[in-house]
C-alpha positions, -999 to 999 in steps of 0.1 A, spaced: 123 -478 -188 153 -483 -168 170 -466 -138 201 -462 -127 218 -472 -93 253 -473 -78 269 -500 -67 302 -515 -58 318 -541 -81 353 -555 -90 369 -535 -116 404 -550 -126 409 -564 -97 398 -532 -75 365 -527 -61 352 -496 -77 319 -476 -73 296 -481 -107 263 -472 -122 241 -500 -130 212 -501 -153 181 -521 -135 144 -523 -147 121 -499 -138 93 -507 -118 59 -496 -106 63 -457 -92 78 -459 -52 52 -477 -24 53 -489 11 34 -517 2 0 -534 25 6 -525 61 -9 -561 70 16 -580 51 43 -559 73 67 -581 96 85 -551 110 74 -519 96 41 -511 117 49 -528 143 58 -520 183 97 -521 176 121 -514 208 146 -489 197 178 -507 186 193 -479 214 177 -489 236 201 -508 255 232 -486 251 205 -457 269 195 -474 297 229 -490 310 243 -458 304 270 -462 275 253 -438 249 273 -411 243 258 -377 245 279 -343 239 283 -340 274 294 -374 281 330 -369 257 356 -367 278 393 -363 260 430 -359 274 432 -324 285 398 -313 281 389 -278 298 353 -268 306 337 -239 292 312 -213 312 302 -180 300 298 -148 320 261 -132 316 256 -94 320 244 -84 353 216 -54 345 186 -62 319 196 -30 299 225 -7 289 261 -6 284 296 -17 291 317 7 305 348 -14 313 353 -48 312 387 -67 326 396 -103 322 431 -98 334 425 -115 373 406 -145 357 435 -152 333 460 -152 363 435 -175 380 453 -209 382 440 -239 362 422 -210 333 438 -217 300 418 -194 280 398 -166 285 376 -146 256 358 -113 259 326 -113 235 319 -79 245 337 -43 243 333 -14 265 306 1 249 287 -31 238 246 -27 245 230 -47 268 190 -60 261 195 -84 287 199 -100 317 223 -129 311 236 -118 281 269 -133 271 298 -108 277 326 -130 285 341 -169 283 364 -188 300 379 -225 296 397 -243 325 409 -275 336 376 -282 361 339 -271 357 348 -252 394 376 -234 383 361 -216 354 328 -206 377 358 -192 402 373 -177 370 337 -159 361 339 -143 396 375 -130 387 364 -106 356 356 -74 367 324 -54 345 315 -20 350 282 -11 339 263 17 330 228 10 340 194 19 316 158 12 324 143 -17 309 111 -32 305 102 -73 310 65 -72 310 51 -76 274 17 -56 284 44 -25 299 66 -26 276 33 -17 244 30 14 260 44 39 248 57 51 279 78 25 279 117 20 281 126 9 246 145 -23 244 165 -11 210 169 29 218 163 51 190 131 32 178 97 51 186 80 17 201 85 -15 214 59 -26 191 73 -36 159 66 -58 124 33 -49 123 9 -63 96 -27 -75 88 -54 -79 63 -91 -77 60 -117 -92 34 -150 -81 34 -171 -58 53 -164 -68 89 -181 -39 109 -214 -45 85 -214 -81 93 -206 -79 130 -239 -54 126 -262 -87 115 -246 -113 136 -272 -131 162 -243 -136 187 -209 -119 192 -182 -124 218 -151 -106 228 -123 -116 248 -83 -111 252 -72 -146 254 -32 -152 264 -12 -182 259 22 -178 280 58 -181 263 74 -215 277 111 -225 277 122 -257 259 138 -273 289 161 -297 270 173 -323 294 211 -320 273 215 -286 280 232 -266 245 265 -272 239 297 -292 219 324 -308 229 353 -298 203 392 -304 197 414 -295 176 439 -309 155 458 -286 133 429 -270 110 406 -301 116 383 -294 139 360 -323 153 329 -311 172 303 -339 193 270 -320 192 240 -317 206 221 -308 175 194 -311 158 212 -307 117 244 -322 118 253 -308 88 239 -272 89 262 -270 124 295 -285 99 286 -253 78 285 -230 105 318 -243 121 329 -242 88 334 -209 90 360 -213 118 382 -237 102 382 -227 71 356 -243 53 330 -273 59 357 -294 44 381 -293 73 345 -296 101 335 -331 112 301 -333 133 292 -362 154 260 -368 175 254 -400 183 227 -390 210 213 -364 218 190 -351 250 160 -329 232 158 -301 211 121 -293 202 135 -268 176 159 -245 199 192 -266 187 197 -260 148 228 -237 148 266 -239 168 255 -209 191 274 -189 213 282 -215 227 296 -237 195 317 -208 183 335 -202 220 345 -235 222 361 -239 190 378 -202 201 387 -211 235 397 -249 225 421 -229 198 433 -204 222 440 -233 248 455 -259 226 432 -283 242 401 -296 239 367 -277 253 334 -294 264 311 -263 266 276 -271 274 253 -246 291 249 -243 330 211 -251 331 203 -215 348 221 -198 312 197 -225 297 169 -216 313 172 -179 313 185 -168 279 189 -195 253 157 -194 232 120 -198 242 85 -203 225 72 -169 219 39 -158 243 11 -145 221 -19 -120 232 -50 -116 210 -86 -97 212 -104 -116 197 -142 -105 184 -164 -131 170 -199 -131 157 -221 -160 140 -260 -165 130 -285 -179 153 -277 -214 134 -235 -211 145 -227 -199 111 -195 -175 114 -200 -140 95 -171 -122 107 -138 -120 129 -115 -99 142 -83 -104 153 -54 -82 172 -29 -99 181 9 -97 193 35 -120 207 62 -110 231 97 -120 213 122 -106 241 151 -84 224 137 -93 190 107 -96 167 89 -130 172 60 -144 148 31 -172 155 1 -190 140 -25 -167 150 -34 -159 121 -41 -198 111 -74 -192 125 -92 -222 149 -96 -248 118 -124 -236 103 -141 -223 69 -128 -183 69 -161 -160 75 -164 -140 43 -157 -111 66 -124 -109 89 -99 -84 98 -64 -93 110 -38 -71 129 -7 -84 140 24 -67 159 51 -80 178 62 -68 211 103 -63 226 110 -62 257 142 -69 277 144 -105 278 160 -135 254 148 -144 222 128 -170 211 131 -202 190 111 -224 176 92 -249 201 76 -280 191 51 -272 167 60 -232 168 30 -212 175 6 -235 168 -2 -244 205 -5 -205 208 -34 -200 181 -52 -230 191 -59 -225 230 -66 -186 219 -86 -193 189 -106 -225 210 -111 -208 238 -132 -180 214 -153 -205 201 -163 -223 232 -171 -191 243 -191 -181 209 -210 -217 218 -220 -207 250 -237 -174 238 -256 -194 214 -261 -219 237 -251 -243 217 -229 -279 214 -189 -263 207 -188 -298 187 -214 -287 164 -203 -254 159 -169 -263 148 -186 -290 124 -213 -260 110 -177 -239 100 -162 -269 84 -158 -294 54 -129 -316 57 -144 -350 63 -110 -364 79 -112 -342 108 -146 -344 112 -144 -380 115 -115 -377 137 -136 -349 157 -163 -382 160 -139 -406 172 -123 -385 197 -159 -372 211 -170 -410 209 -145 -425 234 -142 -395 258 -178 -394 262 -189 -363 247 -226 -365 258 -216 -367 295 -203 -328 293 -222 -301 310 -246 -287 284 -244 -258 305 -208 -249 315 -206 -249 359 -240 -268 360 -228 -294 376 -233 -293 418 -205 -298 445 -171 -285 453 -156 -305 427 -163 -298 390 -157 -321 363 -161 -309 323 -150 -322 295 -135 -296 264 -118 -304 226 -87 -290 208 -78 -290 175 -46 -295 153 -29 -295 117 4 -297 106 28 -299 75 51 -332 85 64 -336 45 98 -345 35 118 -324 14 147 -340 -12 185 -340 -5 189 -369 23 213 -399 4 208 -429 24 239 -458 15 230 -495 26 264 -512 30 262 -556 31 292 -570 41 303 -606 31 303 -620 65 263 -605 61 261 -580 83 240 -552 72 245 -514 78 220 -484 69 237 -455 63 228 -416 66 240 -384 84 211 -369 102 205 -367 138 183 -387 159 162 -360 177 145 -387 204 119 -400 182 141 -436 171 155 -426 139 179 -456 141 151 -480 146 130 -469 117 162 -463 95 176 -502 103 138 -516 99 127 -503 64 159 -527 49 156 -556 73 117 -553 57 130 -547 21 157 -574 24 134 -604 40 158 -599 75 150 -597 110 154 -558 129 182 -571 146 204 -586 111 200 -546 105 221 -520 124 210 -484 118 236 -459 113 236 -425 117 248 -391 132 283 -381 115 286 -354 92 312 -378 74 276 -398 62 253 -392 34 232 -358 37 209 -360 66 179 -336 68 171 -314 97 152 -329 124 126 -300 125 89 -298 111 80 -331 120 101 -339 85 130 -359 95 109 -391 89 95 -380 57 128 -370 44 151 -397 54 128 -429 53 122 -426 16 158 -426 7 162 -452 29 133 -476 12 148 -461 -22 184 -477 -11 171 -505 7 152 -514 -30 182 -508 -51 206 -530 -29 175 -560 -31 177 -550 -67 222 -560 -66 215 -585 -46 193 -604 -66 214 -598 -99 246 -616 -73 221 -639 -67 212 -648 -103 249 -644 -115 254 -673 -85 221 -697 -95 230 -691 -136 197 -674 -140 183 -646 -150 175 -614 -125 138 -609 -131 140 -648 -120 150 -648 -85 128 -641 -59 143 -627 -21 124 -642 8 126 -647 44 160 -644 58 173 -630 34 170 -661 12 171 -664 -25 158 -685 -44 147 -696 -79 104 -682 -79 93 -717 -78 120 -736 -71 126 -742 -33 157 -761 -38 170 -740 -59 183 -713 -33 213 -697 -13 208 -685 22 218 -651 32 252 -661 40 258 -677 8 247 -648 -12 265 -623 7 293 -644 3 294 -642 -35 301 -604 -32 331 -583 -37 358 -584 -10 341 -548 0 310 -562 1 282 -543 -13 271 -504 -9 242 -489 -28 229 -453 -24 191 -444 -25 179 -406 -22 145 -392 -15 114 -398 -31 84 -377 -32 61 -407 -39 66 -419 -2 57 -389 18 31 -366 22 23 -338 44 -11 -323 60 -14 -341 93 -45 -334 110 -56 -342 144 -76 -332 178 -76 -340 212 -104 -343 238 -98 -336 276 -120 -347 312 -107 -326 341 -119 -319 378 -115 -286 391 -122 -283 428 -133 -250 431 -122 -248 471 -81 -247 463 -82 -241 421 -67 -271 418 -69 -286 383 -67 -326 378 -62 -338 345 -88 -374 343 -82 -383 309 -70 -372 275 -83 -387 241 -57 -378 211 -68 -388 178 -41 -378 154 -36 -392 116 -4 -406 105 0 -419 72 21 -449 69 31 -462 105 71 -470 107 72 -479 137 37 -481 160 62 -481 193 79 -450 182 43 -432 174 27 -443 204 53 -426 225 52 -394 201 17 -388 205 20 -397 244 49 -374 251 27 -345 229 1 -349 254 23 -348 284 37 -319 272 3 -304 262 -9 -310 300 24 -286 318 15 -261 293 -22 -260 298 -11 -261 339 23 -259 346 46 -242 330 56 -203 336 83 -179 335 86 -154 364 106 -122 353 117 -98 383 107 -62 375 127 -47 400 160 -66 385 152 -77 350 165 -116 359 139 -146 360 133 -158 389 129 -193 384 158 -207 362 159 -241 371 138 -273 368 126 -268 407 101 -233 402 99 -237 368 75 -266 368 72 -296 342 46 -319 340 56 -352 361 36 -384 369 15 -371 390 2 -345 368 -2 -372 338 -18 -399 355 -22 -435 339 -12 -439 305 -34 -462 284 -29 -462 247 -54 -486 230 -43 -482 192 -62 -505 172 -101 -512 170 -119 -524 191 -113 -496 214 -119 -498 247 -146 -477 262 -133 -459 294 -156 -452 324 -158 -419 340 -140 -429 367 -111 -444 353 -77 -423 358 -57 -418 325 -42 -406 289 -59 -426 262 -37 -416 228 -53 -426 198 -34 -428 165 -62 -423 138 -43 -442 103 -54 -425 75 -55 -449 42 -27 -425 28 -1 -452 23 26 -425 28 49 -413 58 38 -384 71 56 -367 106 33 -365 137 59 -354 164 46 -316 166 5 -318 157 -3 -343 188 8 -312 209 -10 -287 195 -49 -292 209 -39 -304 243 -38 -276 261 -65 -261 244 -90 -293 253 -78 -287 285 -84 -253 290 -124 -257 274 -130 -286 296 -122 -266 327 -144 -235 311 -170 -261 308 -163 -275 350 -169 -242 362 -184 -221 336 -160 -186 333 -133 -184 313 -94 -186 324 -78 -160 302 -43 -159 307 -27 -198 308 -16 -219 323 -43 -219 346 -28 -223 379 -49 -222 406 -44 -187 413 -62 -177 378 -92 -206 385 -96 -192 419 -96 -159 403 -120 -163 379 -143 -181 402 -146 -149 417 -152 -131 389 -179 -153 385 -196 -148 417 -194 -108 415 -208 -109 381 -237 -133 396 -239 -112 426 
C-alpha cells in the first residue's frame, strides 16, 4: 500500500505543488515516550520571551494611523423599552467620527447594560464623553435578578407574554423510584447551589479592524480564527475578502468563539469612519453583560442499602441563564453506576441579567460540587468512608486507581471519621472531587511544514493559541520527527490566511491540531529522505534521518549530509508538505479527581486552603511544562470558585454591583499558597503541616493525545467544599463558601444541637 502526500518540486523550471506516492507504513503512533528528546518533556514556550519583555502583540496592543476607539452605550434600567433615543449631540462632539444606534425606539430591554448605542473617536476619553452626549428616554418595567424570585410565578417575566420565567423544561425516570426510596436503609435530601461565575478574561473582548476597500483585516481576541473570518464574512462580502489574525491572545475559557457586538461595530464604525477601530470591551461591560457560566440549583434525594449501594435518585434541578435559556451537566450524575431507579427534572430559569457562555469545562464544575456534596452527605448517614461509597457505585478501574493515588498522598486516613470531631477553634478536614471529560480531536485541521534551503524550519496552521502553548507543542512534534533541536523549529500559527485551525474549545485544540502536525511533520521526513537518497545515489527506504537533522546511509556513518547540506539540495522554494488529522493519535475520555486539606477557623469562617492533590490522566504528554501549568491553573481556579468568586446583582436597580476585578474576587497567591508539583514517581509524601498545591498528572498507557485543560477544574471545588463539611461537620449549601455561609451554618449547627 501507498499514500499520497504533497510536496513542492521543480516542474520546468517552476516550483510547483505535486502529489507523491510514498510507502505506507505501520498505522499513525507517537512512538515510546522514554525514547522522547523533546516531546514529554518540560519545554519553555517558544513565546516566552516575546510575553515577558512585552513585544507580543495582543488585539489590544495594534495600534494603526488613524485608529479611533470604540465604547458602547449600555441601557440604564434592567427591563423595558426605548422611547426615544438621540445620537445627534455625540456626533457634534469633537474628535467622534462615527456613531451607530443598535437600538430603535421601541427596542426591549432584558437588561441592564444592554448595548443600545456605539461610538468611535480619535481617544478612548472622547468616545466615554461621546456616550454621555446620547440622550435615551426610557420607559421603565419591573424586572427580576434573583433566580429563586424570579421561579415564582409572581414574578416579572423577563420575555413578556410568556406564562413563566421557568422554561425548557425536561426529564426522565427509569424504574420505580418512590418504591425504592421505600426500601432504602439511608436517604438524604438537600438543595445544593453552585453560583454562576464570570470568565474574567484578562484581554477583555474585542478586535482591532481596518479597512481597505472591501478587505477587511480584523486582529482578534478569539478563540476560532476561522469561525470569526466566517462571521465577518458576512460584512464584507464573503469569508474570501475577511483576514483574521491573533497572534496572542489574553484568555477565553469558552466566552470568545464569535465577532460579538463588539466585532460587528467595529467593522461598522471603522466603515462609517474611514479609519481604523480598536474596540475592546471596558472591563465593567465585561464584567457585567458579556457571557457568564450558568449558576445551577438542584434538590437532590438520595437513598442507598445499609452496605452504600445506591437504589434510587432524584433529581430537580434548574440553572439561572439571565435573558435566555441556559443548560449544565446535572444530569451527568456524580460518576457513578446509575441506581436502577432515578427520576430527572430539569428547567431553566430567566431572569433580567446577561446570558451565559460556556466556562471552562461548562457545567461540569456545577454537577460535581452538587452531586459530591450529596454523597458525602449520604456517607455520613451511613456512617460510612465517602471513598468507599463512591468505589461500592463504581467499576472503572482507571479512576479507581486514580481515586487511590490521590487518597494515598493527601493522607486520606488522617480525615475525621466523624465530620467536626476534631477539637479547637480551628478545624482541619480533608474532602475528594471527581471529574471526566471528552478532550478528542475532531478532523479538518491541515497542518503545512515549510524547510527552507538555508534550513530553517516552519510549522504551519491557522488556529489560535488559547494560553495553553500551542506554538510550543506545534514547533516540537517536527523538531522530534525531524531529529532537530525545539529551537531549529519555529511554530507558526494564528492567521486565517493558514491551514484550517480547529477551535480552541473542549479541551480539543491539542487533539485536533497535533495529529496533523505529526502527520506533516512524517510526510516532510518522508521528502526529505527521498532528497536525501536522490543526493547519496541510494535508494529511499535506505536512508536513515538522525540527530540534527542528519542523514545518512543506515550503516554507513560516512556516508551522510548534515542538515544544511540536505536542505540545500532542495528546490529554490524549499520544501512545504501538508499533513491533516488523524484519528489514530487522539483519543478522548479523560478522567480525573482531586483531593483537598483545608482549615476552617470556626471563630471568623475563614477558609484556608492547605493542600490540593490533582490526579488527572493525560494520554500522551506533549509537552509536561505546558500540562503541569494546565492542571495547576485548574486548581487555582477550582480554589476562587469553591471560595471566592460571586456576583452581586442590585435588586433595587437591576446593575451588579461588583464589576470590576476589586469586589469581584479571584483567587491570588495568598489564597493558593505553595505550589509543589511532583510529577513523576517516587512521589513525595507531604506532612500535614506543609503549606501547598501538589498537582499530579496520572499518564495513562494510552499512547494517544488526549486534552486535559477543562477536567483538572472540575473536582476542585467540590474536594474543597467536602473537606470543609468534614472540618466542621454541616453542610455549606450555597457556594462559594464565604465566611458568611460557614459562620452561618455553624450556627445552624449549634441550634440543631441545642
Amino acid at each position: 500500500m501507498a499514500r499520497k502526500v504533497k510536496v513542492t518540486k521543480v516542474v520546468n523550471g517552476i516550483d510547483t505543488e505535486v502529489e507523491e506516492e510514498v510507502p505506507d507504513g505501520p498505522p499513525a503512533a507517537w512512538g515510546d515516550p522514554k525514547a522522547m528528546r523533546i516531546l514529554g518533556k518540560r519545554n519553555p514556550r517558544q513565546e516566552g520571551p516575546e510575553k515577558v519583555t512585552g513585544r507580543a502583540k495582543y488585539a489590544s496592543d495594534i495600534v494603526l494611523p488613524g485608529m479611533c476607539y470604540g465604547r458602547f452605550l449600555g441601557a440604564t434600567p434592567a427591563a423595558g423599552k426605548v422611547a426615544a433615543i438621540d445620537l445627534s449631540a455625540a456626533e457634534r462632539l469633537p474628535g467622534v467620527k462615527a456613531v451607530l444606534g443598535m437600538a430603535m425606539p421601541g427596542a426591549v430591554i432584558r437588561y441592564a447594560g444592554q448595548p443600545l448605542a456605539a461610538v468611535a473617536a480619535i481617544t478612548p476619553e472622547i468616545a466615554e464623553d461621546a456616550l454621555r452626549a446620547i440622550k435615551v428616554t426610557y420607559e421603565a418595567a419591573k424586572f427580576v435578578v434573583d433566580h429563586h424570585k424570579a421561579a415564582d410565578a409572581t414574578a416579572p417575566k423577563v420575555r413578556p407574554g410568556t406564562p413563566s420565567n421557568v422554561v425548557s423544561p425536561g426529564g426522565k425516570t427509569e424504574g420505580n423510584v418512590e418504591d425504592a426510596f421505600a426500601k432504602a436503609a439511608a436517604v438524604v435530601e438537600g438543595t445544593y447551589e453552585a453560583q454562576t461565575r464570570l470568565h474574567c478574561c484578562l484581554e477583555t473582548h474585542g478586535h482591532t479592524v481596518k479597512w481597505d476597500g472591501d478587505q477587511l483585516t480584523v486582529w482578534a481576541s478569539t478563540q476560532f480564527i476561522q469561525g470569526v473570518r466566517d462571521q465577518f464574512g458576512s460584512l464584507a462580502g464573503g469569508p474570501k475578502n475577511v483576514r483574521v489574525i491573533c497572534e496572542h491572545m489574553g484568555g477565553g475559557f469558552g466566552s470568545k468563539f464569535g465577532m460579538g457586538d463588539e466585532g460587528r461595530m467595529a467593522a461598522l464604525l471603522a466603515k462609517k469612519a474611514n479609519a481604523p477601530v480598536r474596540f475592546m470591551l471596558a472591563r465593567q461591560d465585561e464584567q457585567m453583560w458579556n457571557f457568564r457560566g450558568p449558576g445551577a440549583v438542584a434538590d437532590i434525594k438520595i437513598g442507598a442499602a445499609a452496605d452504600g449501594t445506591l437504589v434510587a435518585t432524584h433529581i430537580r434541578a434548574w440553572n439561572e441563564g439571565g435573558e435566555q435559556a441556559a443548560s449544565t451537566s446535572l444530569n451527568d450524575g456524580p460518576y457513578i453506576v446509575a441506581p436502577l431507579a432515578w427520576k430527572a427534572e430539569f428547567s431553566s430559569v430567566l431572569t433580567n441579567t446577561a446570558g451565559t457562555a460556556a466556562l471552562r469545562a461548562p457545567g461540569r464544575p456545577q454537577a460535581e460540587v452538587i452531586w459530591g456534596a450529596a454523597l458525602d452527605d449520604l456517607a455520613a448517614k451511613l456512617n460510612m468512608d465517602p471513598l468507599e461509597l463512591r468505589k461500592k457505585n463504581h467499576n472503572d478501574p482507571v479512576r479507581v486507581a486514580e481515586w487511590d493515588l490521590g487518597a494515598k498522598i493527601i493522607g486520606w486516613d488522617r480525615r475525621q471519621k466523624v465530620p467536626g470531631s476534631a477539637p479547637g477553634v480551628k478545624k482541619r478536614g480533608i474532602g475528594m472531587g471527581s471529574a471526566t471529560w471528552g478532550g478528542g480531536g475532531g478532523g479538518g485541521a491541515q497542518v503545512d511544514v515549510v524547510v527552507g534551503r538555508d534550513g530553517s524550519v516552519k510549522a504551519i496552521n491557522g488556529c489560535q493559541d488559547l494560553g495553553t502553548g500551542a506554538r510550543t507543542y506545534v514547533a516540537g512534534i517536527v523538531a522530534e520527527e525531524l531529529g532537530l533541536e525545539l529551537h531549529q523549529v519555529q511554530g507558526v500559527i494564528g492567521d486565517s490566511l493558514m491551514g484550517f485551525g480547529h477551535a480552541s474549545g473542549g479541551s480539543t485544540t491539542t487533539g485536533s491540531i497535533a495529529p496533523a502536525v505529526k502527520m506533516a511533520a512524517v510526510n516532510a521526513k518522508d521528502q526529505l529522505l527521498i532528497a536525501a537518497a536522490q543526493a547519496l545515489k541510494v535508494k529511499p527506504e535506505e536512508v536513515e534521518l538522525g540527530l540534527g537533522g542528519k542523514a545518512q546511509v543506515k550503516g554507513q556513518p560516512g556516508k551522510s549530509l548534515t542538515w544544511k547540506q540536505l536542505c540545500a539540495t532542495l528546490p529554490a522554494s524549499g520544501l512545504k508538505v501538508r499533513g491533516e488529522w488523524n484519528a489514530d493519535l487522539q483519543t478522548s475520555g479523560a478522567r480525573g479527581c482531586d483531593f483537598a486539606e483545608v482549615e476552617v477557623d470556626t471563630e471568623t469562617g475563614k477558609v484556608t486552603v492547605l493542600k490540593v492533590v490533582g490526579v488527572q490522566d493525560c494520554g500522551f504528554l506533549l509537552n509536561r511544562l505546558q500540562a503541569e501549568s494546565q492542571v495547576m491553573g485548574a486548581i487555582i481556579q477550582g480554589i476562587g470558585t469553591a471560595l471566592l468568586e460571586e456576583r452581586h446583582m442590585d435588586s433595587v436597580t437591576g446593575r451588579m454591583l461588583n464589576p470590576n476585578f476589586e469586589e469581584y474576587k479571584l483567587c491570588g497567591s495568598f489564597e493558593a499558597g505553595g505550589i509543589n508539583i511532583p510529577m513523576d514517581p517516587p512521589y513525595r509524601t507531604l506532612g500535614a503541616e506543609e503549606r501547598g498545591i501538589v498537582s499530579l498528572i496520572f499518564d495513562t498507557p494510552t499512547g494517544k493525545v488526549i486534552g486535559i485543560g477543562e477536567p483538572a477544574i472540575i473536582g476542585v471545588q467540590a474536594a474543597i467544599a467536602n473537606a470543609i463539611f468534614n472540618a466542621i461537620g454541616v453542610r455549606v449549601y450555597q457556594m462559594p463558601a464565604t465566611p458568611d455561609r460557614v459562620l452561618a451554618a455553624l450556627a445552624r449547627k449549634k441550634g440543631a444541637q441545642a
